[in-house]
C-alpha positions in Angstrom: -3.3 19.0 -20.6 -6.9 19.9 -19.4 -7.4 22.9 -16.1 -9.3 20.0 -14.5 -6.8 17.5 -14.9 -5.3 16.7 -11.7 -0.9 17.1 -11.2 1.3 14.7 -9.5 2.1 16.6 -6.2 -0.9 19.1 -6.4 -2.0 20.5 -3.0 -4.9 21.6 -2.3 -7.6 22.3 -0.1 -11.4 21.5 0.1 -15.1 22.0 2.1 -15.7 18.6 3.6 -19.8 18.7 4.1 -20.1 14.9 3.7 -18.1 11.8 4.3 -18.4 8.5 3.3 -17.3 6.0 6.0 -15.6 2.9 5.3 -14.6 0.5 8.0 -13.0 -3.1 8.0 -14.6 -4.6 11.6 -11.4 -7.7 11.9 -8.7 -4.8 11.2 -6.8 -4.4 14.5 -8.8 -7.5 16.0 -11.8 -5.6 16.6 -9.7 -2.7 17.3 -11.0 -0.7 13.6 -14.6 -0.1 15.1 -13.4 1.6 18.0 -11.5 4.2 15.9 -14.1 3.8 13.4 -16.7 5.4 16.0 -14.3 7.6 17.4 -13.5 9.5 14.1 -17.3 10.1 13.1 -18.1 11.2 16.3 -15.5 13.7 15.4 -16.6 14.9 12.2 -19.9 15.0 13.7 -19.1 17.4 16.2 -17.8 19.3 13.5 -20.6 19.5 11.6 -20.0 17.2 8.6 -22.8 14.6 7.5 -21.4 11.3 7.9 -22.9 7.8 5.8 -21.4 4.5 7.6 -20.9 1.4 5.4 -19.5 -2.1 5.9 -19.1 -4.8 3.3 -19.9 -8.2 4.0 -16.7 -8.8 2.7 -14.0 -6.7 0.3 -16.5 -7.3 -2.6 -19.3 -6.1 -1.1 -17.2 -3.1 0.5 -15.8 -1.6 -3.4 -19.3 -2.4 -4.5 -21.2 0.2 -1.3 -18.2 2.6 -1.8 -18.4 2.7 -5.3 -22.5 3.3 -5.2 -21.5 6.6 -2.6 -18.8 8.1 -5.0 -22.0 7.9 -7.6 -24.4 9.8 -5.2 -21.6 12.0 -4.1 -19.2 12.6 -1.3 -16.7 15.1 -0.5 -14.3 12.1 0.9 -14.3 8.5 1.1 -12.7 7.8 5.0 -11.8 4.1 5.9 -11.0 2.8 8.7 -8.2 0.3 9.3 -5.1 -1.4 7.8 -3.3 -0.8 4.1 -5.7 -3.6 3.3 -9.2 -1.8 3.6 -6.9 1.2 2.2 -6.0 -1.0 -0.9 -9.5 -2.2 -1.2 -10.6 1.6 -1.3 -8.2 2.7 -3.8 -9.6 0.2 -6.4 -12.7 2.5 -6.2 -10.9 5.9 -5.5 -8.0 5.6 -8.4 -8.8 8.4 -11.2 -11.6 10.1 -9.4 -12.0 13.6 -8.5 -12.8 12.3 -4.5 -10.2 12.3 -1.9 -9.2 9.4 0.6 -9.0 10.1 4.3 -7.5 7.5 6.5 -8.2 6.7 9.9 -5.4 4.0 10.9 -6.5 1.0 13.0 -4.4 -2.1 11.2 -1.2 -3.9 12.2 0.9 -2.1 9.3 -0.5 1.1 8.5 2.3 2.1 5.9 0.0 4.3 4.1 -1.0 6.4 6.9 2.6 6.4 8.1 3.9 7.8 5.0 1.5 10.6 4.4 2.1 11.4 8.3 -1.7 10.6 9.3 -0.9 9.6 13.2 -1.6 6.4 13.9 -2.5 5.6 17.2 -5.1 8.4 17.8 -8.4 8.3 15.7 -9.4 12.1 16.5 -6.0 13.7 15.4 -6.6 11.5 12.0 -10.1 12.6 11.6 -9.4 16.6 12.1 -7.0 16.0 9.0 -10.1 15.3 7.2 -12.0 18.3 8.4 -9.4 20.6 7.2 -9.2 19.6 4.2 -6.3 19.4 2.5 -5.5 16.5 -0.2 -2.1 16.0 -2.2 -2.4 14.5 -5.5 -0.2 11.5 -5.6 0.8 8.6 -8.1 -0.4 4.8 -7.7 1.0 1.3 -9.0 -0.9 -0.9 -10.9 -0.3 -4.5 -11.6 -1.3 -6.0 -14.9 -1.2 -10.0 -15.6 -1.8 -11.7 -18.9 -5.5 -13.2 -17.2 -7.3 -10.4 -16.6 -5.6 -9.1 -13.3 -5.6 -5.2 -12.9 -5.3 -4.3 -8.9 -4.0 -0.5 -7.8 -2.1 0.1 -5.3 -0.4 2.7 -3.0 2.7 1.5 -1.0 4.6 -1.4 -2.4 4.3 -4.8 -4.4 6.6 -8.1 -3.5 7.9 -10.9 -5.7 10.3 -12.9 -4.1 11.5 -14.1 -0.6 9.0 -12.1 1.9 6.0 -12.7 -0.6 6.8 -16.7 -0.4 7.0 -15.7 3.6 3.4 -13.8 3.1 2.4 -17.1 1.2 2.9 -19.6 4.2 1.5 -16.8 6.7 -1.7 -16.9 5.2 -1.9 -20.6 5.4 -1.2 -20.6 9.1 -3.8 -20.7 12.0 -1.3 -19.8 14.6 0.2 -17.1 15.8 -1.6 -14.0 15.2 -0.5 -10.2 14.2 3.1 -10.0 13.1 4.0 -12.8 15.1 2.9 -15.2 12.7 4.5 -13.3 9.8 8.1 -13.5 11.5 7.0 -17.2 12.5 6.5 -17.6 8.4 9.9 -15.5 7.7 11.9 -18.2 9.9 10.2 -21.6 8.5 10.9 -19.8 5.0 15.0 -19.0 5.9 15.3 -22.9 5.9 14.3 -23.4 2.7 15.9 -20.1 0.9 16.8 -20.7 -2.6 17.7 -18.2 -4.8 14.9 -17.7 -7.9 15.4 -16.9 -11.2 13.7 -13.7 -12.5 13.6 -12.1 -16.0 12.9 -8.2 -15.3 12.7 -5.3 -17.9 12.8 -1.8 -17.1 10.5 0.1 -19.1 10.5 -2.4 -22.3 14.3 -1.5 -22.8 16.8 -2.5 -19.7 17.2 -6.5 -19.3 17.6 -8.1 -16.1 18.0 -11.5 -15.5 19.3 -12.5 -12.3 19.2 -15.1 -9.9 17.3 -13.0 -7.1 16.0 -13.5 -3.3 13.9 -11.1 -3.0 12.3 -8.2 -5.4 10.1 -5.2 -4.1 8.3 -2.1 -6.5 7.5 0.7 -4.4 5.2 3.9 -5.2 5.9 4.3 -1.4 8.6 3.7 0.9 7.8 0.5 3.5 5.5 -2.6 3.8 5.2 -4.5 6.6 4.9 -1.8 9.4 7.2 0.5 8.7 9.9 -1.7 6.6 11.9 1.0 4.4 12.4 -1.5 1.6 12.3 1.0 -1.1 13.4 4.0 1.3 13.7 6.3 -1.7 10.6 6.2 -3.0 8.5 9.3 -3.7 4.5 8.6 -4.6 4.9 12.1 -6.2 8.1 11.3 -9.0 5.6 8.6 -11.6 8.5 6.1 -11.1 8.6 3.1 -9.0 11.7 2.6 -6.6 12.9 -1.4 -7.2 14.9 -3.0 -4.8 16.2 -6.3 -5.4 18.6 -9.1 -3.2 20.8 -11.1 -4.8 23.0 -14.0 -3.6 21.9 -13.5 0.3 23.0 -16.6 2.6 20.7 -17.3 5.5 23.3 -15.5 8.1 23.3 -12.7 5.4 19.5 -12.0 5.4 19.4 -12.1 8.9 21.9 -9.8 9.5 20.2 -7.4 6.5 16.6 -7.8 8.0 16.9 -4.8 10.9 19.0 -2.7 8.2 15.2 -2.5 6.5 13.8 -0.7 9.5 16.4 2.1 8.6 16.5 1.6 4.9 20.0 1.2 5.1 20.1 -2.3 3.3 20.2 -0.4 -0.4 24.2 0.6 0.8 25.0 -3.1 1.0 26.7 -5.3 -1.6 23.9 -8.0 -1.9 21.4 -5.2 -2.5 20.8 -3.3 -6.2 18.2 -0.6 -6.5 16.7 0.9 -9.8 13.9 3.8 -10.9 11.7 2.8 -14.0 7.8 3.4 -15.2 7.0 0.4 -16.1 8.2 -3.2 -14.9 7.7 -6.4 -16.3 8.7 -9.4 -14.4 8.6 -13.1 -14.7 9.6 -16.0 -12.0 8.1 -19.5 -12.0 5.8 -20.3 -9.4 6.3 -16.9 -7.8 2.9 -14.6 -6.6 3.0 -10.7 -6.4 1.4 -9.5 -3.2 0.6 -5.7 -3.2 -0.2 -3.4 0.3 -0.2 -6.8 1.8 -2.4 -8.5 -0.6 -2.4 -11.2 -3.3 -2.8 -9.6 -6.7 -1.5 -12.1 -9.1 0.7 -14.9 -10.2 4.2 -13.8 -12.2 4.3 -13.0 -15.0 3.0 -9.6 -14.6 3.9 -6.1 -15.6 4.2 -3.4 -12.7 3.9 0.5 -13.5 3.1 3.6 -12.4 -0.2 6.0 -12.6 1.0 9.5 -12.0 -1.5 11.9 -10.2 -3.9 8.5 -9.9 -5.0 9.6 -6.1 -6.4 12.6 -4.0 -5.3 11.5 -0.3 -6.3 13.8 2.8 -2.9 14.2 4.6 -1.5 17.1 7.2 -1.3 20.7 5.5 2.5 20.0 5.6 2.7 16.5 5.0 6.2 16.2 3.1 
């Protein structure tokens, strides 16, 4: 191991002169460019330069961020949900430069679990002006076509990523009413899908499963504890997996999530492993709320892959 090579849980603190700022305008239904503004009018008071960028679209986003991490910046802050986050880390994973989030999305798991507040802009952006980043691990998803995607909370194969499937086909409702719209029209049809799972290229699962989630973090969906154990700092990913759950079963296990109590019940197994590789027909993985790839894929860890901005005492 190199001095300059970064350690998984690493604190430390910085000078931030200059800040790149990233901001998703539709995050929050417009709601993203008022924080946006709010936060570098912070930093500017404060005295650090600030360089604005918006994509045209997430493309065009990486490709801007990417060209400031190569003229240099002492942080790269974006503004919105874990999906402008997501798009961020796929430019931020193994570099020296730190992420700073400013929250302004319907989920914001990854500001929730590094304790950036979410609901006000200047108490985010102050976290940035002192300073202080915590190396942490990242997942990475890996499919047989060409598919590599990063990311920080946690990936879903199963039940709620058939749910985030029909979502995204629907025009109507909006915000998380159309996800729990999608969660009900998906309860009629539950079916219980075969998977084929192996724990780092040893341990054998297969198993008839409803739902499968591989967290570096703890929740997805706003503050769902699905892998409530989960420590971005250990280079494992938390597994939680439903087997055999009835439609009166998941219902009943659905507000257990918000508390993270569901791992205590029967229909519920939990594991800790590296790597993952996991196959289901017709199944997709989708990752901090995104699509990343059709199954088969293999799921894994990347210790000490981020620098994220938190509070001085985040955990």
């Amino acid at each position: 191991m190199t001095a300059n090579r970064p350690v998984t849980g690493q604190r430390q603190r910085r000078e931030i002169g200059k800040v790149t700022a990233l901001t998703n305008p539709a995050s929050g239904h417009g709601a993203a460019i008022r924080a946006a503004q709010i936060a570098i009018t912070r930093l500017q008071h404060k005295g650090i330069e600030v360089v604005e960028i918006i994509g045209d679209d997430a493309e065009d986003a990486r490709y801007l961020a990417g060209a400031a991490l190569e003229r240099g910046t002492d942080a790269l802050m974006v503004t919105g949900g874990d999906g402008v986050v997501s798009n961020a880390l796929q430019v931020l994973a193994g570099t020296d430069v730190p992420l700073g989030i400013i929250p302004a999305g319907t989920g914001n798991d990854h500001a929730r679990e590094f304790r950036i507040p979410t609901k006000d802009p200047e108490a985010a952006a102050d976290i940035i002006v002192d300073g202080w980043s915590e190396t942490v691990d990242l997942g990475r998803i890996r499919d047989d076509k060409g598919v590599n995607k990063w990311f920080g909370t946690v990936a879903a194969a199963g039940f709620d990523s058939l749910v985030t499937d029909r979502a995204n086909r629907m025009r109507w409702p909006h915000g998380r009413l159309r996800y729990y719209t999608a969660m009900i029209a998906e309860l009629s049809q539950l079916r219980l899908l075969p998977y084929r799972i192996v724990l780092d290229g040893t341990k054998e699962i297969d198993a008839d499963i409803t739902l499968a989630a591989f967290g570096n973090t703890r929740s997805y969906g706003g503050g769902m504890l699905v892998c409530p154990n989960a420590d971005p700092t250990d280079g494992l990913l938390d597994i939680t997996m439903l087997t055999g759950a009835s439609r009166t079963k998941l219902l009943r296990l659905f507000p257990t999530v918000f508390k993270g109590t569901h791992v205590d019940l029967d229909e519920v197994t939990t594991a800790r492993a590296r790597s993952i590789y996991v196959e289901s027909p017709g199944i997709n993985v989708y990752a901090d709320g995104d699509f990343a790839c059709a199954l088969p894929a293999e799921i894994y860890a990347v210790p000490a892959a981020l620098r994220v901005l938190c509070p001085a005492r985040s955990r």
